[in-house]
N, C-alpha and C positions, 0 to 999 in steps of 0.2 A: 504494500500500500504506500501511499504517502503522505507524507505527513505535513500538514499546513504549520503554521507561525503559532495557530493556537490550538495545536495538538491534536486537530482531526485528520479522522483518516477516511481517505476517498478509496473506495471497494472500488470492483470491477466485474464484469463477466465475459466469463467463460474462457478468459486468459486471467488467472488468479490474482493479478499485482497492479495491473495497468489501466485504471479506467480511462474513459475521454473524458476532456481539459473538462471539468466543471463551468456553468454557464458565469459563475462569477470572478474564478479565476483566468480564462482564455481570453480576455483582452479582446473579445468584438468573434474570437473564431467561432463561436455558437451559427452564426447568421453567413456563416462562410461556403464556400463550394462543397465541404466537404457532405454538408446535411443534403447533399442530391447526390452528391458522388460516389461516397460511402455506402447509401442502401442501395444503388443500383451495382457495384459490384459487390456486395455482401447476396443480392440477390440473384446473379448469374451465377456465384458460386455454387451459393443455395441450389437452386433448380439443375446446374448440374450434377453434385453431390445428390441430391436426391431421387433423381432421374437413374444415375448409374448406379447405385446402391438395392433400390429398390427390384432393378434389372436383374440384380447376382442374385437379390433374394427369392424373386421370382422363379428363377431358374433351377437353383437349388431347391425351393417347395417340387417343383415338379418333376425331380430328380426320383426316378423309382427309388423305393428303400432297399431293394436288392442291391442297387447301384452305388448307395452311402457310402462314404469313407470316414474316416478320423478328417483329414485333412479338407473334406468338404463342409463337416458338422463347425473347423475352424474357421474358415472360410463363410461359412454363414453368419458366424456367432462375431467377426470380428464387419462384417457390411452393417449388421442390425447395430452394432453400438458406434459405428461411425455414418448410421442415417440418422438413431437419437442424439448425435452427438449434435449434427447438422440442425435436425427438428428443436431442438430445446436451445441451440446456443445465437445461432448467426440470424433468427428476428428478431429477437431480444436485446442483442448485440447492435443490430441496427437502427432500433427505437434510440437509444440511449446516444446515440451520436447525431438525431436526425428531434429528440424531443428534450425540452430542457429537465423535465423531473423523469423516474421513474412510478410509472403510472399503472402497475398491476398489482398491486394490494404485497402483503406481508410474506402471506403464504408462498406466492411464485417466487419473491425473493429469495426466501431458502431452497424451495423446491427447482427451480432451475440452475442457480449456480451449483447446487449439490451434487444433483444429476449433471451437471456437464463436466465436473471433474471426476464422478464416476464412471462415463460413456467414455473419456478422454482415458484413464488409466487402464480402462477394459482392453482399448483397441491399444495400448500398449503393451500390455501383458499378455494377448490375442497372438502379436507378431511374437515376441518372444516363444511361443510355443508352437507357432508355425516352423521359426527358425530350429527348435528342437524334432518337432517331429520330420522334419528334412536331413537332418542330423543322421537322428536313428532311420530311418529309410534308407540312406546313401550310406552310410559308415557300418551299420549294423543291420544289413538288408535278410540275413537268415532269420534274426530274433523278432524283426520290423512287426510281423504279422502278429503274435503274441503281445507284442508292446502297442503295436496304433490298432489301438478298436476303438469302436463308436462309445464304448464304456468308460474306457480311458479318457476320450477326450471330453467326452460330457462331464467328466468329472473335472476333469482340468478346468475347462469353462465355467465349473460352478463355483470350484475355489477361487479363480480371477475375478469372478462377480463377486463374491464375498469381501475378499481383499478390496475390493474399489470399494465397495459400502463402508468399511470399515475408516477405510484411510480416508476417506472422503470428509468422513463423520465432522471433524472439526471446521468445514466449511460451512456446515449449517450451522455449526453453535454459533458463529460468527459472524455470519450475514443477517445484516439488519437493520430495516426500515428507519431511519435516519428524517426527523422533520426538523425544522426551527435552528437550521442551521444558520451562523452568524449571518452569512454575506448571502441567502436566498432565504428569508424567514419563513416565505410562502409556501416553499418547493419541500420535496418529499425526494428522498435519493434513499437505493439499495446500497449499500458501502459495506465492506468487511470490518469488525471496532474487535480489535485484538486487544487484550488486558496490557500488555509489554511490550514493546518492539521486538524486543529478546523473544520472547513466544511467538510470533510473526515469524523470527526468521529462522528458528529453530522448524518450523513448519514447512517453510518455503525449499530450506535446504534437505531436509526428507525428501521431499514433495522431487528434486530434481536428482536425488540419490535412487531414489525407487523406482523415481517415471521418467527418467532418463538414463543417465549414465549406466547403473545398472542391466538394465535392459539392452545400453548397448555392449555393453562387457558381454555379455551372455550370447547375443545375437554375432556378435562377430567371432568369440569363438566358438561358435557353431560351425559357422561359414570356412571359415580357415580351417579345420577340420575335415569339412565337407569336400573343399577344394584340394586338401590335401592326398584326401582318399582318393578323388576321380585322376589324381594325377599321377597315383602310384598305381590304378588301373587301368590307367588308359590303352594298354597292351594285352590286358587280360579280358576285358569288356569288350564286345560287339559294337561295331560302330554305331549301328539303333539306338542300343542301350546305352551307351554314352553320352549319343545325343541329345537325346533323352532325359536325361541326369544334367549335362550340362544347362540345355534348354530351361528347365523348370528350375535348377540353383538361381541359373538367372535372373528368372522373374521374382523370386524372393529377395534378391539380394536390391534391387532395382525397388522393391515395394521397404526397403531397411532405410537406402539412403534416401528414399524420396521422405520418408518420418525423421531421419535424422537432420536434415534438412531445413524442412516445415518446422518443427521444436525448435530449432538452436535459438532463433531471435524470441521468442516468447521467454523460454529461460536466462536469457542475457537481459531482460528488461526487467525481470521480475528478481534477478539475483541483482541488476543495478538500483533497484528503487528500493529491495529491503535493506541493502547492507551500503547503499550510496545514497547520492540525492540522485533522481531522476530530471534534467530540466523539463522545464515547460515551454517549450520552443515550438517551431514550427519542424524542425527538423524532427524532432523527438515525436511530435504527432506525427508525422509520414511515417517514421518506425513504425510507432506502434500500429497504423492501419498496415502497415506491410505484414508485419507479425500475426497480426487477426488472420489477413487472407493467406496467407504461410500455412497457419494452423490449421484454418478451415479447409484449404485445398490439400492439406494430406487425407480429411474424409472425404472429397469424393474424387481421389485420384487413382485410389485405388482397383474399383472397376475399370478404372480407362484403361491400367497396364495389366489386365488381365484380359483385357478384350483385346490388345494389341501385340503381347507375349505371349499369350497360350492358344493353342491350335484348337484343343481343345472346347474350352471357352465358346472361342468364336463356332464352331460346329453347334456349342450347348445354343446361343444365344440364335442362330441362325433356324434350329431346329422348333426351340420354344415361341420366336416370336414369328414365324415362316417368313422373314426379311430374305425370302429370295431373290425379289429384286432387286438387292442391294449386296448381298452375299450369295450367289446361286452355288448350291452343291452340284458337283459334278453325278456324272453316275458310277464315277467310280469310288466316290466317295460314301455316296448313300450303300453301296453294293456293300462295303467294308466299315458298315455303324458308323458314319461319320457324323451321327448327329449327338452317339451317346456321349455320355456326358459321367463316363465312368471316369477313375481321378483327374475332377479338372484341377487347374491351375499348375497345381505342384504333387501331382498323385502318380506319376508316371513308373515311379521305380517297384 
């Protein structure tokens, strides 16, 4: 958060640290381009994030259950917590840079920011298990079938939902409706009121040890691993099989750096405004909207490099939505299942 001259603290959402400039602090930017500018790419995000999200989920509902994987039931469970993530964060997000109070009652105020740090740490700890279960399929392909079942991973998914409930939790104690503030007496603002700075940033720094770094520790030695293995097989492996393996690391590794990516400027803002002074500049707001669309476009980019790195995929989505004017199967493709949609994405090994 940040903290004013007389020791208020201005909340945020659904990037935990960084609100937009207050109507009484930002020197005239209230009335600026940005309240037309802001919702209309918050809203192209939106619609494509939701548009591509809803696509995978679609797909996957209509995915025979004979046909289910581990690595589809992950692939589902990490589209559904990055369209809630979309759904509950980026209109909310948009109001608040486009209206001068926050104007949906108490309730929402906890219940959205709570949930979008929960739907946020979900599709964090989502990839992390993608990256594991790509692991044990390439490195440990004999045991793979015993260890990725749909059991396993529903289970996995249910522990990652817990965990985000859990660690979440302090988001709602904290978020709250804020009226009769010095310099807006009229207005009504959602703001995070931490007891200590110290508790602030003891939270913050969790928050970037769990839901970052961590995760990337974990996710890159996976890969390194993975890559290690294909490369001490690559004489033993069938050129298919290889490809195969290489092809779908790919697309995991592409769906890593695109979240590494997206996060870094949300935690360099929120690591500079709890443990620094953040300015209030013009520059510092183009950050921070960079950082929004950063964040938000890691939820719905991830159907895009799934429709555009897996063969698969594009077979499921060409099949499910009959987009054969746009994608026509061949008939040698339909001849050889080319519409199933057995391991999509990263299920090939």
């Amino acid at each position: 958060t940040w903290k004013f001259g007389n020791g208020s603290h201005w909340g945020n959402l659904s990037v935990p640290a960084i609100p937009p400039l207050p109507p009484a602090a930002s020197g005239g930017m209230e009335s600026g381009p940005q309240v037309v500018i802001v919702p209309i790419v918050f809203g192209l995000v939106f619609i494509l994030g939701v548009i591509g999200n809803s696509m995978v989920i679609i797909v996957l509902a209509k995915n025979k259950p004979g046909r289910a994987s581990a690595t589809n039931a992950l692939i589902l469970n990490l589209s559904v917590a990055d369209l809630a993530f979309l759904l509950l964060c980026v209109p909310f997000q948009a109001t608040i840079y486009s209206l001068p109070e926050w104007i949906f009652g108490a309730l929402l105020c906890k219940f959205v920011h709570y949930f979008v740090m929960v739907t946020m740490l979900v599709s964090i700890f989502t990839l992390v298990a993608m990256s594991i279960d790509r692991y044990i399929a390439v490195v440990h392909s004999r045991r793979s079938p015993c260890i990725r079942t749909r059991r396993n991973a529903w289970l996995g998914m249910g522990v990652a939902w817990l965990l985000s409930l859990c660690i979440a939790a302090p988001v709602a104690q904290h978020q709250t409706l804020v009226t009769e503030y010095y310099e807006a007496p009229n207005s009504t603002f959602c703001w995070e009121m931490w007891e200590t700075r110290t508790t602030k940033q003891v939270y913050t720094a969790s928050i970037l040890i769990v839901g970052y770094l961590l995760p990337l520790v974990l996710i890159s030695c996976c890969y390194i691993k993975v890559l290690c293995h294909l490369h001490k097989k690559i004489r033993v492996v069938s050129k298919k099989s290889e490809h195969s393996k290489r092809k779908t690391t790919q697309t995991v590794l592409v769906v890593v750096a695109v979240f590494c990516v997206s996060w870094l400027p949300h935690h360099i803002i929120t690591m500079w405004a709890d443990f620094g002074w953040f300015p209030l500049t013009e520059a510092s707001f183009a950050f921070r909207i960079a950082s929004h669309c950063l964040a938000y476009g890691n939820s719905c980019v991830n159907p895009i490099i799934y429709a555009f790195l897996s063969e698969n995929f594009r077979k499921a989505y060409r099949e499910v939505f009959r987009c054969r004017f746009i994608h026509p199967l061949t008939m040698e493709e339909n001849n050889h299942g080319g519409g199933r949609l057995d391991n999509v994405t990263v299920t090939h090994s």
